[in-house]
ROKOLRO-109142 format. One line per 2 residues: number of its first residue (from 0); their letters; for each residue x, y, z of N, C-alpha, C. Coordinates in nm, 2 decimals. Atoms other than C-alpha are relative to their C-alpha. Layout:
NUM) a) X,Y,Z,X,Y,Z,X,Y,Z | ...
//
This chain:
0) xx) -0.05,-0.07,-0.12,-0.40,-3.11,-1.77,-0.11,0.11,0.04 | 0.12,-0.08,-0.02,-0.69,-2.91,-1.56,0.10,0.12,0.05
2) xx) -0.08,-0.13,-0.05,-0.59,-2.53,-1.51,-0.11,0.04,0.17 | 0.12,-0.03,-0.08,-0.70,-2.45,-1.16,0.01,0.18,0.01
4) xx) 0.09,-0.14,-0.02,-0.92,-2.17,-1.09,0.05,0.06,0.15 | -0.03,-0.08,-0.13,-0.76,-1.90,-0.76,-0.13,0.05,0.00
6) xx) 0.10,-0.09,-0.06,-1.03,-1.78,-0.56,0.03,0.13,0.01 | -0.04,-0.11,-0.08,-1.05,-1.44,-0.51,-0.05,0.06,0.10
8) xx) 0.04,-0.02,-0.18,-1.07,-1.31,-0.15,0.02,0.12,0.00 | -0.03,-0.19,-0.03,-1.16,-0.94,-0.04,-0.04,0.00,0.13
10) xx) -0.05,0.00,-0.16,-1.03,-0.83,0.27,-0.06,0.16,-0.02 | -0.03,-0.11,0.00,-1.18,-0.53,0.41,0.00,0.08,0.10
12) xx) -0.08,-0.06,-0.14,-0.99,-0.31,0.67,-0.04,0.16,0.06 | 0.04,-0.09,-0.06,-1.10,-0.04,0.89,0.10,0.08,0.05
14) xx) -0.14,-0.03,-0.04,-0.82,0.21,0.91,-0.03,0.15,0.11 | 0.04,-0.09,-0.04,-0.99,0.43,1.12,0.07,0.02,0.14
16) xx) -0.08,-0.02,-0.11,-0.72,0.57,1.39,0.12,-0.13,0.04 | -0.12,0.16,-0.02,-0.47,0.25,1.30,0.11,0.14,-0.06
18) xx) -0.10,-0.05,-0.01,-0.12,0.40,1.26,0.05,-0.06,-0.14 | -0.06,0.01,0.20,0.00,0.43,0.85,0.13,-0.10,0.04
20) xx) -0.09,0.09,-0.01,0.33,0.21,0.93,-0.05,-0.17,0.03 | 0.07,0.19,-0.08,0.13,-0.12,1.13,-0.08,0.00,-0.13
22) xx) 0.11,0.04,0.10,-0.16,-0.07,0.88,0.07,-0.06,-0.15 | -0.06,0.01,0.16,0.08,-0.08,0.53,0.07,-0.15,0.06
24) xx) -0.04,0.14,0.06,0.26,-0.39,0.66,-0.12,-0.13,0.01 | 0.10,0.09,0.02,-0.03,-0.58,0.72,-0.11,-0.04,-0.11
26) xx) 0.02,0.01,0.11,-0.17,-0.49,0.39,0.13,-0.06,-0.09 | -0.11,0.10,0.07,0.15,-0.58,0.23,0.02,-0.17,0.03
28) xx) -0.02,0.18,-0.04,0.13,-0.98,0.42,-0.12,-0.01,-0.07 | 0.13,0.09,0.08,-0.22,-1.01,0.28,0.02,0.01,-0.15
30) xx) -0.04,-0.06,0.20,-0.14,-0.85,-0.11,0.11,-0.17,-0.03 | -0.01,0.05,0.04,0.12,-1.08,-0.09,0.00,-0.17,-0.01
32) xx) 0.06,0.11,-0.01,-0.07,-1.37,-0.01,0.10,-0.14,0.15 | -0.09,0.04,-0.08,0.18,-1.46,0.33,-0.10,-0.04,0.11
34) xx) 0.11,0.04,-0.07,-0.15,-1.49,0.56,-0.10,-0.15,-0.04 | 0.09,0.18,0.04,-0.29,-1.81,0.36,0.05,-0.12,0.05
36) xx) -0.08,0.12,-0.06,-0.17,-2.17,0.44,0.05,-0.01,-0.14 | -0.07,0.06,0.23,-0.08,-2.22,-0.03,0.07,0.11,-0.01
38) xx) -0.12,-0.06,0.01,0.18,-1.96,0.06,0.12,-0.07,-0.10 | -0.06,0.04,0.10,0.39,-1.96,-0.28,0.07,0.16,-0.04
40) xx) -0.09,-0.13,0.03,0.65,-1.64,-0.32,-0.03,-0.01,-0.16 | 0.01,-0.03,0.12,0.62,-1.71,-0.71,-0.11,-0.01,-0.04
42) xx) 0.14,0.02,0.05,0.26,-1.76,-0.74,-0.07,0.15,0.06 | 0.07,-0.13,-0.05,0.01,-1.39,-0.71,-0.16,-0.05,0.01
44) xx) 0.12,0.07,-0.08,-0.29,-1.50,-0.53,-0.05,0.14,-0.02 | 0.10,-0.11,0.01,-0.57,-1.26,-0.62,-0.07,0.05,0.09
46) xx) 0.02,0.00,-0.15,-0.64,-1.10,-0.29,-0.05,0.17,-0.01 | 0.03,-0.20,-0.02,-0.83,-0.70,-0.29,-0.03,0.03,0.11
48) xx) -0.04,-0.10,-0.14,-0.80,-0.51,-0.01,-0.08,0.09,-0.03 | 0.08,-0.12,0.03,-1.08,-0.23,0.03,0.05,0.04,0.17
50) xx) -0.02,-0.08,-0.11,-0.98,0.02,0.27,-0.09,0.10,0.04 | 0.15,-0.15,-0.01,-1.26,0.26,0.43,0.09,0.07,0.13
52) xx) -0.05,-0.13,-0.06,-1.17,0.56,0.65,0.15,0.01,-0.01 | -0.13,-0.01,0.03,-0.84,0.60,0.48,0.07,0.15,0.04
54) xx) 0.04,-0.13,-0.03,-0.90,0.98,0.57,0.06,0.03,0.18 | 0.02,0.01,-0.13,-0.88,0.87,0.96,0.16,-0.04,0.04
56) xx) -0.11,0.02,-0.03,-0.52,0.75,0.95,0.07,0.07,0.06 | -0.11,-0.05,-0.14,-0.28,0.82,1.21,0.13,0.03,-0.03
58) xx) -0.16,-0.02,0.01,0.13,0.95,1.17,0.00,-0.02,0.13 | -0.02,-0.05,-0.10,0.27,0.93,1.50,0.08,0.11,0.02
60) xx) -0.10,-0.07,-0.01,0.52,1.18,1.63,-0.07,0.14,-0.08 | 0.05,-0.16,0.07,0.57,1.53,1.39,0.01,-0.06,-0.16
62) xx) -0.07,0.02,0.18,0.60,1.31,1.06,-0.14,0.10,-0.07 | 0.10,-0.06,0.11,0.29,1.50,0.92,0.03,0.12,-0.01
64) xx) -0.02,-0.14,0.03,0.46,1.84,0.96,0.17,-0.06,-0.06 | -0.15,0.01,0.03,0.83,1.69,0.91,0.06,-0.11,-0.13
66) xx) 0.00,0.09,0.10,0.82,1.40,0.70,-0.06,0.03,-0.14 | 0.00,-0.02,0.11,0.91,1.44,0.34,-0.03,-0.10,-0.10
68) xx) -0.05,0.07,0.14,0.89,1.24,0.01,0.01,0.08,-0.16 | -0.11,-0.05,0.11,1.12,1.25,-0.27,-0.04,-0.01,-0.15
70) xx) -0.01,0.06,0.13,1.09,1.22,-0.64,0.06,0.12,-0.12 | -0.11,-0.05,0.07,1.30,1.34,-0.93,-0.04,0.00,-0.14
72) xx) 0.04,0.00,0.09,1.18,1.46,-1.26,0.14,-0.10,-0.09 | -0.10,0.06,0.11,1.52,1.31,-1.43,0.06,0.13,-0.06
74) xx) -0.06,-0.09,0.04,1.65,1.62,-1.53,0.11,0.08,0.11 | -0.06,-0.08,-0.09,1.91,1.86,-1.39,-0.06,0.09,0.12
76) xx) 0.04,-0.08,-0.05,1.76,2.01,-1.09,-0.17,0.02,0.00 | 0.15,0.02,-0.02,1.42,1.83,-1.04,-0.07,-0.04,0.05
78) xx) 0.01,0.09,-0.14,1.45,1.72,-0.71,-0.14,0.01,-0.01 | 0.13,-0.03,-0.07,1.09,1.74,-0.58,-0.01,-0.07,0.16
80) xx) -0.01,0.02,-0.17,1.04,1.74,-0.16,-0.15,0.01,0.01 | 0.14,-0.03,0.01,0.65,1.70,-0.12,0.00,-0.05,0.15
82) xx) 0.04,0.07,-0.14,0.56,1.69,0.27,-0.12,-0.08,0.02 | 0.08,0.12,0.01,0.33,1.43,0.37,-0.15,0.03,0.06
84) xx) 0.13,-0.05,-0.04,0.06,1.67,0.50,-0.06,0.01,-0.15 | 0.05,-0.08,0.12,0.02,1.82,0.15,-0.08,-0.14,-0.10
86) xx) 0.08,0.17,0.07,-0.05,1.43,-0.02,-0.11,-0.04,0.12 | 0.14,0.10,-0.08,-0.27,1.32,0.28,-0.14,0.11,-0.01
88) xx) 0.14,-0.08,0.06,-0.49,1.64,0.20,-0.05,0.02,-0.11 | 0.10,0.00,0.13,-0.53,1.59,-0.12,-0.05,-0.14,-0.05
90) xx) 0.02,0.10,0.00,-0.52,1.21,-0.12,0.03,-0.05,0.09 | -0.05,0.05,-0.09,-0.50,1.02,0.18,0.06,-0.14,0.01
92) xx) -0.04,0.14,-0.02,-0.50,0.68,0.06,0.15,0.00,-0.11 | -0.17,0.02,0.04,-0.14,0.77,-0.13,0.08,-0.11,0.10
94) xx) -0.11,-0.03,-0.07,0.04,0.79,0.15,0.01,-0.17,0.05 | -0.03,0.14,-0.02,-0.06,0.42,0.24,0.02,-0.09,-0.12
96) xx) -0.02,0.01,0.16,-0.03,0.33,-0.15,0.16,-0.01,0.01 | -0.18,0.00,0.05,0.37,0.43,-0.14,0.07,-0.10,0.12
98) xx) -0.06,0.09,-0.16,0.40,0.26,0.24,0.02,-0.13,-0.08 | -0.02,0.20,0.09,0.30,-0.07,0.08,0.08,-0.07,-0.08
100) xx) -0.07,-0.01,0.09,0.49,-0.01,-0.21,0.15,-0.07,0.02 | -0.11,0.07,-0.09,0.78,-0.01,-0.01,0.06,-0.15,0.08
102) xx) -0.02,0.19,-0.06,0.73,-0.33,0.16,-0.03,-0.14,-0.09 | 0.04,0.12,0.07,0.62,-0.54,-0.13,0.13,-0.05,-0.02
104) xx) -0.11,0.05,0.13,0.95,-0.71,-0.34,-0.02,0.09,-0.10 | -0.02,-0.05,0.13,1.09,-0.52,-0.60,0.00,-0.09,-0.13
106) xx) 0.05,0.16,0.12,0.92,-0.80,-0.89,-0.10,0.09,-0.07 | 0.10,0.02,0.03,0.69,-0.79,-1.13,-0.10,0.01,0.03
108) xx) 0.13,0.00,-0.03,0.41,-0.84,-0.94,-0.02,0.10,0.09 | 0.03,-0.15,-0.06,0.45,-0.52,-0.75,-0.10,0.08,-0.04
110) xx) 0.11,-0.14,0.03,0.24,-0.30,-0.96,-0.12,-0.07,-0.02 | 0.13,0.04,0.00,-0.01,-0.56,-1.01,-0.05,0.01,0.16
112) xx) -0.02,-0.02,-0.15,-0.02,-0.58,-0.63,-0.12,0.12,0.05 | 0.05,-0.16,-0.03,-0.08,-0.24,-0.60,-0.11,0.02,-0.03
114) xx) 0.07,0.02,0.05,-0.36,-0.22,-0.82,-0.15,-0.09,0.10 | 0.14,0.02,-0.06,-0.61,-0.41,-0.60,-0.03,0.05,0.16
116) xx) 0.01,-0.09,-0.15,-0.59,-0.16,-0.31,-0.17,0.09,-0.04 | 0.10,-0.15,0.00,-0.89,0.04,-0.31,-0.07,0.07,0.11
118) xx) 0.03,-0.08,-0.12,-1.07,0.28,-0.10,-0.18,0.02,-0.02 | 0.11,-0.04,-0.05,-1.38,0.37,0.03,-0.07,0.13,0.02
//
């Protein structure tokens, strides 16, 4: 029985004034391999994504003064509210990191997924 060999394919995206919502799902169709014709939900097609001017990203509206995210130490009283100015100034490519996150399937191959984003 011959094991075949996946190509791997690197996509790489110019996010320079694209809008954080259109840009994250179009990274999430290529991550999870929905742009190929050997479209297979249970197979993880080795696919890296390099993203350059991650910096240049766009919110529309007031989400960059209004828009929050959440996360919760696990303890009584550990809410955490981090607005989305304060992560895009200190990391910009987060904010498209958690977008993605969001749209992948909650599976297994989510964090591998994740993992071949990188930046520029």
């Amino acid at each position: 029985m011959e094991k075949t060999k996946s190509k791997k394919e690197t996509h790489v995206i110019d996010a320079k004034g694209k809008v954080l919502g259109r840009l994250a799902t179009q990274v999430a169709l290529i991550l999870q391999g929905k742009t190929s014709p050997d479209y297979m939900p249970n197979k993880d097609k080795e696919v890296f994504i390099t993203i350059k001017n991650a910096e240049k990203i766009k919110l529309t509206g007031r989400k960059m003064e209004d828009k929050t995210y959440f996360r919760h130490s696990g303890y009584l009283g550990g809410e955490r509210h981090v607005p989305a100015k304060e992560i895009f100034e200190r990391k910009p490519g987060d904010l498209l990191v958690m977008a993605v996150s969001g749209m992948l399937p909650k599976n297994r191959l989510r964090s591998k997924r994740l993992k071949r984003i990188k930046f520029e």
